[in-house]
C-alpha positions as CSV (number, residue, x, y, z in Angstrom):
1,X,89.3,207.8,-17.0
2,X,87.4,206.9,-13.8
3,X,84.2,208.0,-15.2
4,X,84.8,205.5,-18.4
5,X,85.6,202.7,-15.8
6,X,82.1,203.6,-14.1
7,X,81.0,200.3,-16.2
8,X,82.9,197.2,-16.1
9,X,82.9,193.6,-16.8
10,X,84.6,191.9,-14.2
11,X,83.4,188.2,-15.2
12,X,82.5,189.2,-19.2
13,X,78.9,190.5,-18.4
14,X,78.7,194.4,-18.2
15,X,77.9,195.9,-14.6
16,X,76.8,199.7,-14.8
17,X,77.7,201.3,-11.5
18,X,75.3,204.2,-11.8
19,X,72.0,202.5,-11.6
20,X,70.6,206.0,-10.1
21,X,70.8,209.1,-9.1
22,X,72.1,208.8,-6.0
23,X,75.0,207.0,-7.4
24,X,76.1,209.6,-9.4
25,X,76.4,212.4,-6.8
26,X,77.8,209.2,-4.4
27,X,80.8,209.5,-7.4
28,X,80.5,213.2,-7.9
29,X,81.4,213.1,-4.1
30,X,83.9,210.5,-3.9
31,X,86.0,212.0,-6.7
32,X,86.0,215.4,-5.3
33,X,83.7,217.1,-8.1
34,X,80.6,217.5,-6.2
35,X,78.4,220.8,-6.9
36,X,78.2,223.7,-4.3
37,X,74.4,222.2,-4.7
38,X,72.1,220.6,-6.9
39,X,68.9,221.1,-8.6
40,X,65.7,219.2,-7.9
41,X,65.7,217.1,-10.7
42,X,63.2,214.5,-12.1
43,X,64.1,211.1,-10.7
44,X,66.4,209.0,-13.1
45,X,67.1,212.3,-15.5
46,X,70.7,212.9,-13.9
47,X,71.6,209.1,-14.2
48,X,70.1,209.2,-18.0
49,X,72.4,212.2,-18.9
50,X,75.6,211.1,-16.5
51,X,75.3,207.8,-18.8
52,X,75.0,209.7,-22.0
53,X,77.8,212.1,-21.3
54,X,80.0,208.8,-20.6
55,X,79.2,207.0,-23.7
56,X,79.9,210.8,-25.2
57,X,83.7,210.6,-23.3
58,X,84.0,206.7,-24.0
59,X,83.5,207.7,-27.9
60,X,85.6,210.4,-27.9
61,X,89.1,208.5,-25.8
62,X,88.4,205.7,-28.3
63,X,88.7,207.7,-31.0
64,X,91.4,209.6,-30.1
65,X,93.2,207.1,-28.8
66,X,93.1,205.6,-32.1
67,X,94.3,208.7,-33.5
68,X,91.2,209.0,-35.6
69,X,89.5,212.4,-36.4
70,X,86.8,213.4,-33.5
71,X,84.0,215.6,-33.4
72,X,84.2,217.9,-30.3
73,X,81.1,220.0,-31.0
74,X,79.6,217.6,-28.3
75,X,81.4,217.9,-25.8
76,X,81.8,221.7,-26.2
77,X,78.3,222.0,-26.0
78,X,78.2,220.4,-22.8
79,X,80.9,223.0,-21.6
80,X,79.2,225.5,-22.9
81,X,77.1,225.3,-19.6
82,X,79.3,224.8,-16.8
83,X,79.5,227.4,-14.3
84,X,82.4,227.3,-12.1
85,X,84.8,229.6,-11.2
86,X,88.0,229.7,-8.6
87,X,87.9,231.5,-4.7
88,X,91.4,232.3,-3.0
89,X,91.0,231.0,0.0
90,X,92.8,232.5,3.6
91,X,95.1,229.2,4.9
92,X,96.9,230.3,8.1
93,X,100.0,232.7,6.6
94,X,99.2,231.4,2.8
95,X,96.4,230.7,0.4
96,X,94.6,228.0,-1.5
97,X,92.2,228.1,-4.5
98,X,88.9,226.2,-4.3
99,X,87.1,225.8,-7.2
100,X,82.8,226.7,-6.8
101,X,80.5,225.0,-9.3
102,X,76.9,226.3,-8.7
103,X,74.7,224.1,-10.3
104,X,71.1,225.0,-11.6
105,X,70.7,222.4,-14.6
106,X,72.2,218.8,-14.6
107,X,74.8,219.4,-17.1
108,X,76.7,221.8,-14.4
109,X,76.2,218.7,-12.0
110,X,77.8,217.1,-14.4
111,X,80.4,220.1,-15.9
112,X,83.2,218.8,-13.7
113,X,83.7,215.4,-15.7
114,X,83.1,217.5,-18.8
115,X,85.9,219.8,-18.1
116,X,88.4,217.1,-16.8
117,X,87.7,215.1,-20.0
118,X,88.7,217.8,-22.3
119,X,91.9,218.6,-20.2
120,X,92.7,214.9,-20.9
121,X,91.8,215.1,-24.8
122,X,93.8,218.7,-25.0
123,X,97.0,217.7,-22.7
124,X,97.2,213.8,-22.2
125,X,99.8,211.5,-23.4
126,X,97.6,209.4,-25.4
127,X,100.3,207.1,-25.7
128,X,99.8,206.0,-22.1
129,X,96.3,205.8,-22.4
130,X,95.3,202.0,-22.3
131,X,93.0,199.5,-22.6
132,X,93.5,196.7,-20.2
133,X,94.6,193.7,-21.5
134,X,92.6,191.3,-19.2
135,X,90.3,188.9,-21.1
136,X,86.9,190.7,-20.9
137,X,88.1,193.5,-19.4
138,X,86.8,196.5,-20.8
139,X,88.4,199.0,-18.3
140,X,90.9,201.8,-19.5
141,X,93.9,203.9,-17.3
142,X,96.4,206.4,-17.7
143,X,99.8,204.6,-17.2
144,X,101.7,206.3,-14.6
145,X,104.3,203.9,-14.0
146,X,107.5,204.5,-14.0
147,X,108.8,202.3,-17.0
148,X,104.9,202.7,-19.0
149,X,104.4,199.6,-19.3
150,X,101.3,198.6,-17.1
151,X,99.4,196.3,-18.9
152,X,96.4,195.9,-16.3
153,X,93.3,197.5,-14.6
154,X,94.4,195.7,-11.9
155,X,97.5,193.7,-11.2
156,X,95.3,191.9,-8.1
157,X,92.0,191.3,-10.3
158,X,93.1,190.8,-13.9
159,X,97.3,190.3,-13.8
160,X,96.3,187.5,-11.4
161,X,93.8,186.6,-13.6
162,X,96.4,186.2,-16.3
163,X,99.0,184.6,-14.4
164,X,96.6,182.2,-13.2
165,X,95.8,181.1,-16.4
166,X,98.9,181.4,-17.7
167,X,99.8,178.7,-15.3
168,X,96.9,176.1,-15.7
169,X,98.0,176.3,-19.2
170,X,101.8,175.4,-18.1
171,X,100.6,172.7,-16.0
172,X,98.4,171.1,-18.8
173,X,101.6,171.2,-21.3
């Protein structure tokens, strides 16, 4: 879901937050799904296929989410070159598993978003998979709340937002 909410609209005109390379593996990083290593890669060719394989995943949770019929061939082909594979690891008296993704091409860069966007399609309650409701927002979550019934990106950004506006129009009734 992250991934999706790599573009936004926070005041109604769309703001891409890969505009290169760089930012990508900056988001790989940040989100924990960063290759062992990288290939050398034409400049702008990871950013052009990060972007496609979003609007691939955006497609796809739309879809879904609207319980219509979806073609996973797609996405299966971009799985169909991931490389990754678990290591038990020695912790002190027990063990952890770290996951190793080698990377040679730029769809095993980019495998990691791949293979958490078909866990969501195979396993996620789709029911708590939202849009939010702010005007002009076009970002999306997985409600984790408590009662399900977060309605918002952001309570701070676009709940204030609403209950701002909800107010100005209070004040001019």
């Amino acid at each position: 879901m992250d991934f999706l909410n790599t573009i936004a609209a926070p005041a109604g005109t769309p703001i891409d937050m890969l505009g290169s390379d760089e930012d990508v593996l900056y988001w790989l990083e940040k989100a924990g799904m960063s290759p062992d290593a990288h290939p050398k890669i034409e400049r702008g060719a990871l950013l052009l296929e990060a972007r496609e394989l979003r609007e691939m995943l955006r497609t796809l949770v739309l879809k879904r989410k609207a319980g219509k019929r979806i073609d996973i061939a797609p996405l299966n082909n971009f799985l169909a070159n991931a490389i990754s594979y678990p290591q038990l690891l020695a912790e002190g008296k027990g063990f952890a598993i770290e996951r190793h993704r080698p990377a040679q091409t730029l769809r095993q860069v980019l495998s990691p978003i791949a293979e958490s966007a078909a866990d969501l399609l195979a396993t996620g309650d789709f029911d708590l998979v939202r849009p939010c409701e702010g005007k002009d927002c076009i970002l999306w979550f997985y409600d984790r709340t408590k009662s399900h019934r977060r309605r918002w990106c952001s309570m701070q950004v676009c709940g204030n937002r609403h209950k701002v506006e909800a107010f100005r129009e209070r004040q001019r009734a």
